[in-house]
Steps between C-alpha positions, in 0.01 A plus 500: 500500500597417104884514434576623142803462351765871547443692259438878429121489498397246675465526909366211775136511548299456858150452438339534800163327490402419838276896533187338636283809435131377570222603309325819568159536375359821331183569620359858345652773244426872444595663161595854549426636097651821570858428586504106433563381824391146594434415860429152605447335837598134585361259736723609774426845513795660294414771264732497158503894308610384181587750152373399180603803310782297284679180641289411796668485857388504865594869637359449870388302763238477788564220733251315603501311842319181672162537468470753298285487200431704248161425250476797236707792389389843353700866309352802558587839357818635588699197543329362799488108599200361707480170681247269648551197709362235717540698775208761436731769445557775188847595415659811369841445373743742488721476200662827451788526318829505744363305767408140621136365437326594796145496651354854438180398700275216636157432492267269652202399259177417598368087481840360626726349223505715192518253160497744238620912378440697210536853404260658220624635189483841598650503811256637709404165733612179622284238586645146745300226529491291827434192669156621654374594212529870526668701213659803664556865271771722546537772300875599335564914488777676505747220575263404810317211618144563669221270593152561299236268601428174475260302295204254603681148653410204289510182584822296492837609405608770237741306273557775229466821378475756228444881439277553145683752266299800603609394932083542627476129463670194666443141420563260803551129391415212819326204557264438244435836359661787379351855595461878383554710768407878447773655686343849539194380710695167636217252364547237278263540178557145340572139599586252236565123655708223315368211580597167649708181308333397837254572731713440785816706424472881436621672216810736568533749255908592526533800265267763328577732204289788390512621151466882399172417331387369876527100397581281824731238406583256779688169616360241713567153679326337230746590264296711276485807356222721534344814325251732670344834395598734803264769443136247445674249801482158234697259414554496125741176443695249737764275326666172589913600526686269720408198711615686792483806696606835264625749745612804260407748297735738299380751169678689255454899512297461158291222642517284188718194696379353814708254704370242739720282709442197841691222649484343141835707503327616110498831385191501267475823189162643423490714208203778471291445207378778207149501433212307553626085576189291590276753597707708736779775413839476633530187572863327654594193338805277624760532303795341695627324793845534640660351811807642616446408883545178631208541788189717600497884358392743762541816320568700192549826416523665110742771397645636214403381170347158472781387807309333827671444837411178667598363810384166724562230758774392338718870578636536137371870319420449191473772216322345185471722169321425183515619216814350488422228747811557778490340877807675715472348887668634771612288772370582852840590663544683769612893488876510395769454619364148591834370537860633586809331428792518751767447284793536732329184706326340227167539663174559340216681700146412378185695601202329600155659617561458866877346544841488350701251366932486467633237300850415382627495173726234345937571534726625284598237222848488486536312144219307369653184602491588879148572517417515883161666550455418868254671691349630181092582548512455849220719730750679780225687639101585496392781706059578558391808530354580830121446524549377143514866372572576110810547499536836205875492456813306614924516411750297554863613560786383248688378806192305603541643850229760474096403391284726506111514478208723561087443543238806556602504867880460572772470329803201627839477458662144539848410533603164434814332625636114531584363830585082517411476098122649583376809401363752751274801426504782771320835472626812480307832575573795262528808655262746274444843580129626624379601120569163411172236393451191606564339162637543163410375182880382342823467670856480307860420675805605319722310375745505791182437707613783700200719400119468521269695298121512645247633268198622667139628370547870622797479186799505733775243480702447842816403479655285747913390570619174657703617778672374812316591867795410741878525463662211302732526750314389786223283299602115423261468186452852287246330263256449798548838601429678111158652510401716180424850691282803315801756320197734286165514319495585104241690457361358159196669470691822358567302215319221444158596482379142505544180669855344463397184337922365373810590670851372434822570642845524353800206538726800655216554746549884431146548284119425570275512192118557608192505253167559533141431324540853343801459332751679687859342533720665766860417551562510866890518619721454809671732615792392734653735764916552401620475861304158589482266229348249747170724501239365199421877473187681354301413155411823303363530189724500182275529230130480375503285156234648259145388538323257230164460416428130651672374853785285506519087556807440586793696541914374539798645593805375295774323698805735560368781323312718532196429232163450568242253271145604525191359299151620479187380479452564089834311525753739425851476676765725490859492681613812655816619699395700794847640509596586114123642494457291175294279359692149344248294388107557411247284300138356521545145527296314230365208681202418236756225314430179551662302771621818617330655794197569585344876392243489712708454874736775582889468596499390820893433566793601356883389608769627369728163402834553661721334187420744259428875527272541238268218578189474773236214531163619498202331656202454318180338633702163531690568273936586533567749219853548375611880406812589372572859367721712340839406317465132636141421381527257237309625212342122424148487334359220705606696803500863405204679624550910354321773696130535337433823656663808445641642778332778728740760672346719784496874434740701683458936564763694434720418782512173440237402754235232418159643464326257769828477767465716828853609462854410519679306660796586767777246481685583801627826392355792448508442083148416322476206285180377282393200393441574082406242236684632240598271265850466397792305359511288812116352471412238306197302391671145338407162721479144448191379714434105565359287698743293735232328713129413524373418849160409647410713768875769515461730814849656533850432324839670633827404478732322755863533429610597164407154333182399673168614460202404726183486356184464796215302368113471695452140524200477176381112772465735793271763318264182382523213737297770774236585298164374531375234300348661163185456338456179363245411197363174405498416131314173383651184528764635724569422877 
């Protein structure tokens, strides 16, 4: 905790630094061209959907589990996700919009463990390569998975694979050769071996790439690169690249740039050649070397212009560009929120994979010369998972009474309480009704932590109310006897017609702001009976804002009003007031200055500071952005960031309806109300935009109090000291 001296700006600072997020390694990617959707699976079995459109940002999550393993990735037509793993099993996921990731179906391949997946170009077939060394077909029609045959077994595992341009040919790489299977008759026509550095140790060939012209690039254990003619079965150059094992293979769409990556932790540039360069056309020369991991490289992926995706042992994703040359990293955190604050207790919840961890945050400071920060970063509490399940979401109430956390299986309910200065967790059950699921993916307690919302894949949100089971009268303790019982189910799905990815719930506890992946923003309020104000009452619908183009990052709800901050993933924000049906604020933030954000990560936070209306902290990356707006911006060059962009106002119809809303919106009465964007006196584009703080590894900021802001850091020694030792190289006349 830092004391600054009062003044009108400044505010007391806990950085908490003692996240011990492990590493998580990546282990395979799959591009998805048509929508530009990354999906990437780590080491324990968690699969990351992430959108690359504009500012890049993770919009779902698979959990993984123990054991679970998954070894290559693979887009199909129409949106669909397959998955192969250790287990000798092909996955279908089910990703459709307004529901949870789910398994759409299950098969078991043939040869036991299945290593590698790919789907041709066309979309016809997919090919998995196994253990045994049999390549099983399926073939991909009208959104339906069917086996086709399988193809003669070789001998030894199937490491990789890839579909030629046309889809009639696949080339297998494994131990000491690389193959040409004809898939229409199921034999292979060609078999082009490596070689041995020696005779004793085969030659693993880790990735193969197949040009449109039919040359077989591939990647060995040697560490070299080598060229083969696919359609006379030679081999037509083998280079020297690393002194290790290259793993990786990624292309550009124009195949003129090749890049080749290992446990050298190098990313090495080939450049296609014009014309004839020692005898042989089209040659790729090695033009550069970058390194912007700090251990092996297991994958990489292209997309976009001249922009790869690479990710490694070391868990950072890395998108390198060039030209410019531009290296954005993403840190491997876990789905938000990650962490919740308790401000009324001064707790902090932080989200592991499999457990929970409270801890306590530092005391009020009196005056600076009083500092008494007893029991600051203490651990209360850690809580496992049972049978070390991933644990998908977890909440903390402000009261710290109430935690809260859920896994693929059950969801708990813990209530803590002190007895004799030690603190005691007891389980309560929740009584859900019989349409209820097992689990939910977020959970939110009001303010009051009288009310839990449960957000659940089938789109519903059930809402539960802390109330009392016996009399108070005849009960000695009416905390132990407070259970949060089931009052109704919002039935989301009628307007959110995708997966409610940010929440946020008003300081009068009397709104509940829900968005999803598709941009809609509904304004949910609570309606409380007139003859029993002790009832929470129901939560209808007050209005539908108007839908944008990109989905939202972050959204806030302004402290005793009744505004709500939202930012998008091209990083525009506006401010609007859900109950003037206005809009107060709206600009594209210009993060491209320097020492000023970073353009490339989205808005992942935004709090509303509680000194000055017209004034929110933004997080950036790890960044803390300052924005002020309006009449108290202070129009200072070295500050002043003016909007860039023009504005864009949605179209309304004639009645004042936007063109993409469902509707309007009842609020309580019988009256309609929309949500325009008109633009009017009251909106206004002037901010001042600077940089307050620069962290190493932010995860969260929020305030606590009116003059103290918490900023969550992942520990950067705990995401290094567990990694595996990297490769090491020799250099003469060094030890």
């Amino acid at each position: 905790m830092i004391p600054q001296k009062p003044a009108t700006d400044n505010c007391r600072l806990h950085n908490v630094q003692f996240y011990n997020l492990l590493p998580r390694a990546i282990v395979c990617t799959a591009m998805n061209r048509q929508t530009n959707r990354l999906a990437l699976a780590r080491h324990d079995g968690t699969i990351e959907i992430w959108n690359m459109v504009h500012a890049r940002f993770m919009e779902k999550t698979i959990p993984g589990g123990v054991g679970v393993s998954i070894e290559g990735l693979a887009w199909a037509e129409n949106d669909r996700l397959f998955s192969v793993s250790l287990a000798g099993t092909l996955v279908e996921w089910d990703l459709r919009p307004g529901s949870q990731p789910r398994v759409k179906q299950s098969l078991l391949v043939t040869g036991n463990a299945a290593w590698c997946i790919d789907v041709s170009r066309d979309g016809r077939r997919l090919a998995v390569g196994t253990e045994g060394g049999y390549i099983n077909l399926y073939r991909l029609e009208n959104d339906e998975l069917s086996y086709e045959r399988i193809l003669d077994k070789q001998d030894g595992r199937v490491l990789c694979c890839r579909f030629d341009p046309s889809g009639d040919f696949l080339v297998t790489g494994s131990a000491d050769a690389v193959r040409v299977w004809d898939v229409r008759n199921g034999h292979a026509v060609h078999k082009m071996t490596t070689g041995r550095t020696d005779h004793r140790v085969a030659t693993l060939v880790w990735d193969v790439w197949v040009t449109k012209d039919f040359t077989i690039i591939s990647v060995d254990s040697r560490g070299r690169l080598m060229f083969c003619d696919g359609q006379l079965g030679t081999v037509l150059e083998s280079m020297p690249v690393s002194k290790g094992d290259l793993l990786c293979i990624a292309m550009e769409e124009d195949e003129r740039t090749l890049y080749v990556a290992g446990i050298e932790s190098n990313i090495s540039t080939f450049r296609r050649t014009q014309g004839n360069q020692g005898g042989r056309r089209n040659q790729f020369i090695r033009t550069a070397v970058r390194r912007p991991h700090t251990h092996d490289i297991r994958t990489m992926v292209t997309f976009g212009r001249n922009s790869l995706v690479s990710g490694g042992v070391d868990g950072m994703l890395v998108v390198t560009s060039f030209p410019p040359f531009q290296t954005d990293k993403y840190l491997p955190l876990l789905p938000s929120p990650a962490t919740v604050v308790a401000a009324d207790s001064r707790l902090v919840l932080l989200k592991y994979v499999n457990y929970l961890e409270v801890w306590t945050l530092a005391k009020r400071i009196a005056d600076v010369d009083g500092l008494d920060c007893g029991g600051a970063g203490r651990k209360v509490m850690q809580i496992r998972s049972k049978d070390d399940e991933h644990i998908i979401c977890a909440s903390i109430s402000p009261n710290g009474r109430w935690l809260l956390y859920s896994t693929e299986s059950t969801i708990r309910l813990l209530r803590s309480s002190c007895e004799n200065e030690k603190l005691k967790l007891k389980r309560v059950r929740l009584t859900v009704p019989d349409q209820l699921t097992t689990s939910c993916y977020r959970a939110e307690f009001t303010h009051d932590s009288m009310i839990l919302f449960l957000y659940h894949g089938n789109g519903t949100i059930n809402v539960y109310v802390a109330c009392c089971t016996a009399s108070p009268s005849r009960i000695e303790n009416v905390e132990e006897e407070t259970r949060f019982e089931h009052q109704h189910t919002i039935d989301g799905s009628r307007w959110l017609s995708d997966q409610v990815h940010l929440s946020a719930v008003s300081q009068c506890n009397q709104y509940l702001v829900c968005a999803d992946l598709a941009s809609s923003i509904v304004v949910f309020e609570r309606t409380v009976p007139p003859t029993n104000r002790l009832i929470s009452g129901k939560w209808k619908r007050s209005i539908s804002l108007p839908r944008y183009m990109h989905p939202p990052t972050a959204i806030a709800i302004q402290p005793g009003k009744t505004r709500l901050a939202v930012a998008f993933a091209d990083h525009k924000l506006f401010l609007y007031d859900f109950e003037e049906f206005q809009f107060i604020f709206s600009i594209y933030l210009s993060l491209s200055e320097p020492d000023c954000g970073s353009p490339n990560h989205p808005i992942s936070g935004i709090v509303f500071d509680p000194r000055h209306e017209a004034s929110m902290l933004l997080k950036n990356n790890c960044d803390i952005l300052a924005l002020r707006f309006g009449v108290d911006a202070q129009q200072r060059e070295d500050v002043s960031l003016e909007c860039s962009a023009p504005q864009k106002v949605r179209k309304t119809n004639g009645k004042g309806k936007d063109a993409d809303d469902d509707g309007g919106m009842t609020n309580g009465n019988t009256e309609q109300h929309e949500a325009t964007a008109e633009t009017g006196p009251s909106q206004q584009t002037k901010h001042t935009l600077k940089l307050v703080r620069k962290n190493n590894h932010l995860v969260d900021i929020d305030w606590l109090g009116e003059s103290e802001l918490v900023a969550i850091e992942a520990n950067g020694l705990s995401m290094v000291e567990h990694l595996p030792g990297a490769f090491r190289k020799k250099f003469y006349g060094k030890a």
